[in-house]
C-alpha positions as CSV (number, residue, x, y, z in Angstrom):
1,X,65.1,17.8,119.9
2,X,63.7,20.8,121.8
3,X,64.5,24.4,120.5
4,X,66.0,24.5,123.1
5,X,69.1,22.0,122.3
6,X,68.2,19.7,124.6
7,X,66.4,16.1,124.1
8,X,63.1,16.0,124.4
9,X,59.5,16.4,122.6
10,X,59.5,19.7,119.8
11,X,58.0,22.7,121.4
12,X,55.0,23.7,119.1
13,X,53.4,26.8,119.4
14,X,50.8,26.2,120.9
15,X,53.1,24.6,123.8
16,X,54.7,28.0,124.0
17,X,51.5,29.8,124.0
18,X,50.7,27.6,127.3
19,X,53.9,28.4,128.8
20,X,53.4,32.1,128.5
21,X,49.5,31.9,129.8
22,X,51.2,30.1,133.1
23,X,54.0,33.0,133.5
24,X,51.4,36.2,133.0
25,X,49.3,33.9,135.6
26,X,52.3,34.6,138.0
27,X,53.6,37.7,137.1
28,X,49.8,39.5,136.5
29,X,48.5,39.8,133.1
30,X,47.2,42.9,133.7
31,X,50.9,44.2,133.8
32,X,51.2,43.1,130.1
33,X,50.5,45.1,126.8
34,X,52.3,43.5,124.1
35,X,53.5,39.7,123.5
36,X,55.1,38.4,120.5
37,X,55.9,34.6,120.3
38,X,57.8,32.2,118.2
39,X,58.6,28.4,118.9
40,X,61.9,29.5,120.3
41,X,61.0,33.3,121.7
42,X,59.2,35.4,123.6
43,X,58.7,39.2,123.9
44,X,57.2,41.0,126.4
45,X,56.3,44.8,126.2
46,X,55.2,46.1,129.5
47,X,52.1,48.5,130.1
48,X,54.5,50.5,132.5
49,X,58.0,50.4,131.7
50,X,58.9,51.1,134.8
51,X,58.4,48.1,136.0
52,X,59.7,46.2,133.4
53,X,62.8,45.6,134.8
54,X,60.8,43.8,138.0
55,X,59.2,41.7,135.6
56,X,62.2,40.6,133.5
57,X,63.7,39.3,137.1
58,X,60.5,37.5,138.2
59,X,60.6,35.9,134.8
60,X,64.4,35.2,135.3
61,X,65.5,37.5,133.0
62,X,68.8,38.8,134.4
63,X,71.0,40.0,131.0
64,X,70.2,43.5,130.1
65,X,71.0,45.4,127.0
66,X,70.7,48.9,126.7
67,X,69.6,51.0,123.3
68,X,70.7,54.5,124.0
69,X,71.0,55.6,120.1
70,X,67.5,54.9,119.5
71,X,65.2,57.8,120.8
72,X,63.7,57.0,123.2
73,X,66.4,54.7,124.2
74,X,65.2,51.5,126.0
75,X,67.0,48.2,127.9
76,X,66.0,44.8,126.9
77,X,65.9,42.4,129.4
78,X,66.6,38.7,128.5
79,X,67.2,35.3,129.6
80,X,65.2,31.7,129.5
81,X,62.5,30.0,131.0
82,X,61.1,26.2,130.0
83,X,64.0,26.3,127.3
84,X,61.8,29.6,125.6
85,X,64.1,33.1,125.1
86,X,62.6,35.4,126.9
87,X,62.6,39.4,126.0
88,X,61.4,42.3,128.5
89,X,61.2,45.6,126.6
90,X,62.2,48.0,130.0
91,X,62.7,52.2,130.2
92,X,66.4,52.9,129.8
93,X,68.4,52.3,132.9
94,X,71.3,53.9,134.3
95,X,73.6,51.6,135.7
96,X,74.1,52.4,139.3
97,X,77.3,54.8,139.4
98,X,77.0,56.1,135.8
99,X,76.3,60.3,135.8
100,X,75.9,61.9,132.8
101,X,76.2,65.3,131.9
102,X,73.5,67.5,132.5
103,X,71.7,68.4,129.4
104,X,72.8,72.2,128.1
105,X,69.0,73.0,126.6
106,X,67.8,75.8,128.9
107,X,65.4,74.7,131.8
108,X,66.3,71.2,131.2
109,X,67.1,68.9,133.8
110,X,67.5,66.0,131.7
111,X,70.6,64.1,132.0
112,X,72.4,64.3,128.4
113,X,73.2,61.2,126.7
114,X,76.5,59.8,126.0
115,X,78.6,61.6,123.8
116,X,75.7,64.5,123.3
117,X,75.4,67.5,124.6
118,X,71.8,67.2,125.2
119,X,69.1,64.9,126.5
120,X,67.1,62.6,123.8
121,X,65.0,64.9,123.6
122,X,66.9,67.9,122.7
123,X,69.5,65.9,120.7
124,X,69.0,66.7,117.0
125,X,67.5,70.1,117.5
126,X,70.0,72.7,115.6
127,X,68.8,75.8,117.1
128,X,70.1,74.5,120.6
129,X,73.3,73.5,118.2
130,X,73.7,77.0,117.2
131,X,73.4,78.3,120.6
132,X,76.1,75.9,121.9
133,X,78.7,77.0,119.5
134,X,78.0,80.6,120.3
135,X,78.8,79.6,123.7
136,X,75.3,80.3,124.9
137,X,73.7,78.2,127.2
């Protein structure tokens, strides 16, 4: 059985490690910084995250996931190709329609995140904390 679930020869990793060489032959592997592979997965970090999300939908990844605790926060792209799990590491989207406040740090146009008063990269930072609760701005 496949690791896939269906029947059919065992995917080695070598097999999976041809499959990937044929998609960065499509996609450009000059686009690519980072693969990790498994039997079953693969993950792909691109050099420009802003196209990452290009990528995961030529690669037919359509499912995305989006970090926003981690800082920076990031979306993972996934979906499957030749019965292989495939990962695209993309910048954090914003769903079309979804406004956040704007970020309260002075001379900041960030966009804060959710349930913060701040942008990720103000969030954390007490003195801007401080200033809040004194109702600066």
């Amino acid at each position: 059985m496949r690791v896939d679930g269906k029947p059919g020869r065992v995917l080695g990793i070598r097999d999976v490690v041809g499959l990937v060489d044929g998609w960065l032959s499509a996609i450009g592997p000059e686009r690519i910084d980072v693969v990790t592979t498994t039997r079953s997965r693969v993950s792909l970090h691109p050099r420009d995250l802003s196209e990452s999300e290009q990528i995961a939908r030529e690669l037919g990844c359509v499912s995305p996931l989006d970090h926003r605790t981690t800082v920076p926060g990031y979306t993972l792209w996934s979906g499957t190709r030749d019965g292989i799990e495939v990962q695209v590491r993309a910048a954090l989207r914003r769903p079309v329609g979804t406004i956040g406040p704007r970020c309260y740090a002075p001379d900041c146009d960030g966009i804060a995140e959710l349930g913060e008063a701040y942008c990720w990269q103000h969030v954390g930072s007490d003195d801007w904390v401080e200033r809040l609760r004194r109702g600066e701005r």
